[in-house]
DSSP file (Angstrom, degrees, kcal/mol; ACC not computed):
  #  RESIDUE AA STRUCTURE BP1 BP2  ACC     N-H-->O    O-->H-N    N-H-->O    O-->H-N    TCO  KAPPA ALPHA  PHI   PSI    X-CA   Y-CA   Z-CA
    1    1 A X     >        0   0    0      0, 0.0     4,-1.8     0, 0.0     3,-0.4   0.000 360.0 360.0 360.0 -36.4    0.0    0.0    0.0
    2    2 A X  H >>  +     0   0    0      1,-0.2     3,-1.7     2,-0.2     4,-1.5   0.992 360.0  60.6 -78.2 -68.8    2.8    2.4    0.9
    3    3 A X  H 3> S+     0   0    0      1,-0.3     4,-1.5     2,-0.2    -1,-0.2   0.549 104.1  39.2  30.9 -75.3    3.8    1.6   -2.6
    4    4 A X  H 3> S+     0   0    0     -3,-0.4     4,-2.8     1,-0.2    -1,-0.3   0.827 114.8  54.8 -88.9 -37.7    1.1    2.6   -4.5
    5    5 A X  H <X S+     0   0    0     -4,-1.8     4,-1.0    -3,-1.7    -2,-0.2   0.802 104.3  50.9 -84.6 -16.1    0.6    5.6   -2.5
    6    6 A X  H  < S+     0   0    0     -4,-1.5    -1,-0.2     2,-0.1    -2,-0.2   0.831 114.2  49.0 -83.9 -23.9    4.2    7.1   -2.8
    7    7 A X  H  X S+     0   0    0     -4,-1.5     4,-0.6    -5,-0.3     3,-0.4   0.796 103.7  56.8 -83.3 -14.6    3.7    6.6   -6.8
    8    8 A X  H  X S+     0   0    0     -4,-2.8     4,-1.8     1,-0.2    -1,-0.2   0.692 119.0  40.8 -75.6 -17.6    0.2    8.4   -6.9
    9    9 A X  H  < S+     0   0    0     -4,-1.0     4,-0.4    -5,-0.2    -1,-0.2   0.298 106.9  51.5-120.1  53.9    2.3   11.0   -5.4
   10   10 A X  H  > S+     0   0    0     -3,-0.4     4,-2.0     2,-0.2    25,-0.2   0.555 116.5  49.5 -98.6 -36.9    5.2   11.0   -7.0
   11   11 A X  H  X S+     0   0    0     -4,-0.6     4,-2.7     2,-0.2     3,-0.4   0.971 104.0  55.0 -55.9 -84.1    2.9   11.2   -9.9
   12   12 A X  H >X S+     0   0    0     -4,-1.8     4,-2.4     1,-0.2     3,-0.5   0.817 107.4  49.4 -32.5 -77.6    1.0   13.7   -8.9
   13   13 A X  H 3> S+     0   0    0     -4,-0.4     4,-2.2     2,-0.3    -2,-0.2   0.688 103.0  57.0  42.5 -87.6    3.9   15.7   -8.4
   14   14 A X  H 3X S+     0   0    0     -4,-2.0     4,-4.4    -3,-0.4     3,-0.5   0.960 111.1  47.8 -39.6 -58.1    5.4   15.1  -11.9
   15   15 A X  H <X S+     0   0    0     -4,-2.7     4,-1.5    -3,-0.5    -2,-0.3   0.926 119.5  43.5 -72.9 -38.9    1.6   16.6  -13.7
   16   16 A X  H  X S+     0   0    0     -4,-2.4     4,-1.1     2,-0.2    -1,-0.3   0.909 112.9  45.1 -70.8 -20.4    1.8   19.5  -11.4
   17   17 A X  H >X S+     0   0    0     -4,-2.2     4,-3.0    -3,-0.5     3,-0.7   0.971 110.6  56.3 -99.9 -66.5    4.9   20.3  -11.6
   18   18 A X  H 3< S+     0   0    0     -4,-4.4     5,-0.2     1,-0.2    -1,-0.2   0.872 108.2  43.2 -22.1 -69.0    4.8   19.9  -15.4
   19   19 A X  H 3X>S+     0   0    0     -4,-1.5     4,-2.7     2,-0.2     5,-0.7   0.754 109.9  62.3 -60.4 -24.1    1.8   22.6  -16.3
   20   20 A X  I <X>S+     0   0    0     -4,-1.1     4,-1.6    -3,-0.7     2,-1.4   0.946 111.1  35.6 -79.9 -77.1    3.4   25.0  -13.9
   21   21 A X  I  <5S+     0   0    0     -4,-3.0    -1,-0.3     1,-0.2    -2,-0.2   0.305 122.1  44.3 -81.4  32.2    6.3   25.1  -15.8
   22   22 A X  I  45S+     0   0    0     -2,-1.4    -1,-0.2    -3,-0.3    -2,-0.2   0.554 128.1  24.7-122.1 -45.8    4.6   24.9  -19.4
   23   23 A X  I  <5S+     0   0    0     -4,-2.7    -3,-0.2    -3,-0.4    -2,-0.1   0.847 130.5  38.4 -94.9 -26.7    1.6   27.5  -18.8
   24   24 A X  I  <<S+     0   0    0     -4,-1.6     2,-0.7    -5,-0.7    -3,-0.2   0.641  93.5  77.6 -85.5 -10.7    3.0   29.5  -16.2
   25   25 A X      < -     0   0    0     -5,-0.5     2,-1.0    -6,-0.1    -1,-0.1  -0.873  57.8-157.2 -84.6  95.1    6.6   30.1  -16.8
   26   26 A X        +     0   0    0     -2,-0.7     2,-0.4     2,-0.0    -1,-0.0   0.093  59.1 113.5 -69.1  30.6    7.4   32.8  -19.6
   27   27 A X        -     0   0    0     -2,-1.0    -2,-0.1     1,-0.1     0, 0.0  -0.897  69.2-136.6-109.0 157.7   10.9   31.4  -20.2
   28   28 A X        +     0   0    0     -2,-0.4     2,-0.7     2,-0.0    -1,-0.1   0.493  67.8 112.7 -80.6 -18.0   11.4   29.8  -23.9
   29   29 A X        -     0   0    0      1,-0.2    -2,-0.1     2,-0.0     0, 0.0  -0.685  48.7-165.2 -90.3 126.0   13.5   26.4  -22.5
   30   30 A X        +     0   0    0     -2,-0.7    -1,-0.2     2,-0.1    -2,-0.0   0.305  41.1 136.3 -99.0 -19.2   11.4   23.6  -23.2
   31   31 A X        +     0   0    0      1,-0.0     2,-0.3     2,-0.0    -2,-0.0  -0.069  26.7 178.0 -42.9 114.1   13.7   21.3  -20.7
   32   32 A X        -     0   0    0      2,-0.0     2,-0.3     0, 0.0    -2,-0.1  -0.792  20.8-161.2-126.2-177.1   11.9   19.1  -18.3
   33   33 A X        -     0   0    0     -2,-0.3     2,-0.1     2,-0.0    -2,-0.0  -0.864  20.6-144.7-161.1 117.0   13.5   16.8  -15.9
   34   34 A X        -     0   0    0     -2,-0.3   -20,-0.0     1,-0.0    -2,-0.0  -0.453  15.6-169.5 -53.1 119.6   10.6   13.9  -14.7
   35   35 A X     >  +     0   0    0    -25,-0.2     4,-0.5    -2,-0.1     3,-0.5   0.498  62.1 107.9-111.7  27.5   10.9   12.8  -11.0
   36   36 A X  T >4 S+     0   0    0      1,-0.2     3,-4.6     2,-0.2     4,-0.3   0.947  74.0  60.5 -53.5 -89.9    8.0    9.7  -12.0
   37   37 A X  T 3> S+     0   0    0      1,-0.3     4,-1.6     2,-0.2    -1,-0.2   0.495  97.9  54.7 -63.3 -28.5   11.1    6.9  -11.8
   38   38 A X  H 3> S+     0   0    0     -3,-0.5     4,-1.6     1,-0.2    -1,-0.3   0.735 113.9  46.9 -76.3 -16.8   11.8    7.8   -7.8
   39   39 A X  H << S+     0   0    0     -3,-4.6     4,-0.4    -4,-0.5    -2,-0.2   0.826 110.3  44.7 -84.2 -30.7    7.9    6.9   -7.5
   40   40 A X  H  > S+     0   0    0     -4,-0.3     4,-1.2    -3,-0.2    -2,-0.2   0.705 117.2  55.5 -87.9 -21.9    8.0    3.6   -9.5
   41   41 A X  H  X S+     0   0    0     -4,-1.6     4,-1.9     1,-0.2    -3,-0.2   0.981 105.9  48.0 -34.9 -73.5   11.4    2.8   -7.2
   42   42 A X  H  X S+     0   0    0     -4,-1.6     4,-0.6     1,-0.2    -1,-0.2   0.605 113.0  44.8 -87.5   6.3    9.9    3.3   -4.7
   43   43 A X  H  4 S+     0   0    0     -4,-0.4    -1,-0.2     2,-0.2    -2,-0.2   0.682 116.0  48.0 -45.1 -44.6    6.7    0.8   -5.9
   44   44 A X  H >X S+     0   0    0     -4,-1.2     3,-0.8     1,-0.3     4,-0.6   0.990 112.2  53.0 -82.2 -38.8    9.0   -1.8   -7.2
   45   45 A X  H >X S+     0   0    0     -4,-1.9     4,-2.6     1,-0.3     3,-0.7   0.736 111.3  47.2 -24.2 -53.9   11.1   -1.5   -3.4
   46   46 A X  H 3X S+     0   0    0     -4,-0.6     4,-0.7     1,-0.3    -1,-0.3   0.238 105.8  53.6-124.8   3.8    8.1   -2.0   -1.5
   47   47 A X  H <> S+     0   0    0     -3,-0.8     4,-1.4    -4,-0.2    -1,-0.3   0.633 111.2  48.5-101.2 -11.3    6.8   -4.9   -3.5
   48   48 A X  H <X S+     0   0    0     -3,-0.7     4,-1.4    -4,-0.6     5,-0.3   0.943 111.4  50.2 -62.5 -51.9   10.3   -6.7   -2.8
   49   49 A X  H >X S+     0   0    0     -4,-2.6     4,-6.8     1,-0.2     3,-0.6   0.957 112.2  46.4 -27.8 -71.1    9.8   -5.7    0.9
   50   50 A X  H 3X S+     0   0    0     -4,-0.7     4,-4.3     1,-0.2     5,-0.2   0.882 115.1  50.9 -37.8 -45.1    6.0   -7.3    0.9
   51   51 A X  H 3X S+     0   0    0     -4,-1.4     4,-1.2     2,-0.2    -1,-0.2   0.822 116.6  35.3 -63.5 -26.7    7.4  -10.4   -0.9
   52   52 A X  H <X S+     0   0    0     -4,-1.4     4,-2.8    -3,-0.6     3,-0.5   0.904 110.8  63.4 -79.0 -41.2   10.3  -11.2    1.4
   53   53 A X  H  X S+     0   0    0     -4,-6.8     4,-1.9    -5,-0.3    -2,-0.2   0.995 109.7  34.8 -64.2 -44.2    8.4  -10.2    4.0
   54   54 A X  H  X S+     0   0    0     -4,-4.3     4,-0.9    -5,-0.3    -1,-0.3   0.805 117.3  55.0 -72.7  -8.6    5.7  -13.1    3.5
   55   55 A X  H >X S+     0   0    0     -4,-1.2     4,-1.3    -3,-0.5     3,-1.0   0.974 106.8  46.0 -67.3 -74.7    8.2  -15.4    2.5
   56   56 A X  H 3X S+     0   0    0     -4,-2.8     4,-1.8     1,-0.3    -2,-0.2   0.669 115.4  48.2 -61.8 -29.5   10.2  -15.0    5.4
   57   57 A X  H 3X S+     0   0    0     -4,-1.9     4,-1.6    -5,-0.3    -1,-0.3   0.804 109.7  52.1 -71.4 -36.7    6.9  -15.3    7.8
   58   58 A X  H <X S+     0   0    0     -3,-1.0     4,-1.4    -4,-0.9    -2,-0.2   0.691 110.6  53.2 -73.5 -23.3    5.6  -18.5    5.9
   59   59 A X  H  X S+     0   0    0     -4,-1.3     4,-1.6     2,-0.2    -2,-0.2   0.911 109.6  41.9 -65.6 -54.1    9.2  -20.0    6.6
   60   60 A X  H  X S+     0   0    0     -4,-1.8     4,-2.9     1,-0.2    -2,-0.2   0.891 116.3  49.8 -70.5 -28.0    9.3  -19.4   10.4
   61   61 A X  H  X S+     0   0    0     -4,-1.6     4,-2.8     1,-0.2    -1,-0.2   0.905 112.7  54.4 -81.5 -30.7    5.5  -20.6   10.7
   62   62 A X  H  X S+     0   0    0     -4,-1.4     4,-2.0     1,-0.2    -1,-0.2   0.860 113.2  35.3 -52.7 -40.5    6.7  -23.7    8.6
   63   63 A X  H  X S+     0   0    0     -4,-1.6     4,-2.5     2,-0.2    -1,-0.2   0.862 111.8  61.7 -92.5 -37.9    9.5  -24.7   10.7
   64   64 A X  H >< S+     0   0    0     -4,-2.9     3,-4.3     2,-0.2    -2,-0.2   0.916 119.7  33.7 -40.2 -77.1    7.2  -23.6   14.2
   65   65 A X  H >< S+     0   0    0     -4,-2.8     3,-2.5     1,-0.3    -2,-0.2   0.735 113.4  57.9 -67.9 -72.5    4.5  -26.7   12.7
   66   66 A X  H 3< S+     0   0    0     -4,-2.0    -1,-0.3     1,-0.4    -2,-0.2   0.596 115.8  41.2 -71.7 -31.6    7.4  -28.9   11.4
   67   67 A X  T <<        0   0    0     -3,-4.3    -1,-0.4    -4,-2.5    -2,-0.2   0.131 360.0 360.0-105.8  46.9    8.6  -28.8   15.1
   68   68 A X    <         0   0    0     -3,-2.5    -1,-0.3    -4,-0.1    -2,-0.2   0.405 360.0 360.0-102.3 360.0    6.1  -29.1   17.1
């Protein structure tokens, strides 16, 4: 969840950031520099996390039943 919510504003972000400097800005350089990839980072980070993290939990509860 933290995931998804740091790339909807990461996102966000990017589309304001964008129109401010394309309809408000009177200067002629057309240069834009995206910060979207620190939002999909931090997506693909926090789906590694989830994965280890249920992996690692289904491991310890395996070995709990396997010794009991």
């Amino acid at each position: 969840m933290v995931g998804v919510a740091c790339l909807i504003v990461f996102v966000s972000l990017d589309l304001i950031n964008f129109n401010i400097k394309k309809y408000f800005t009177l200067t002629q350089n057309d240069y834009y520099a995206s910060v979207i990839y620190i939002g999909v980072l931090c997506f693909i980070i926090s789906l590694i996390y989830d994965f280890l993290d249920k992996t690692i939990k289904n491991a310890f509860k395996r070995v709990e039943l396997e010794t009991l």
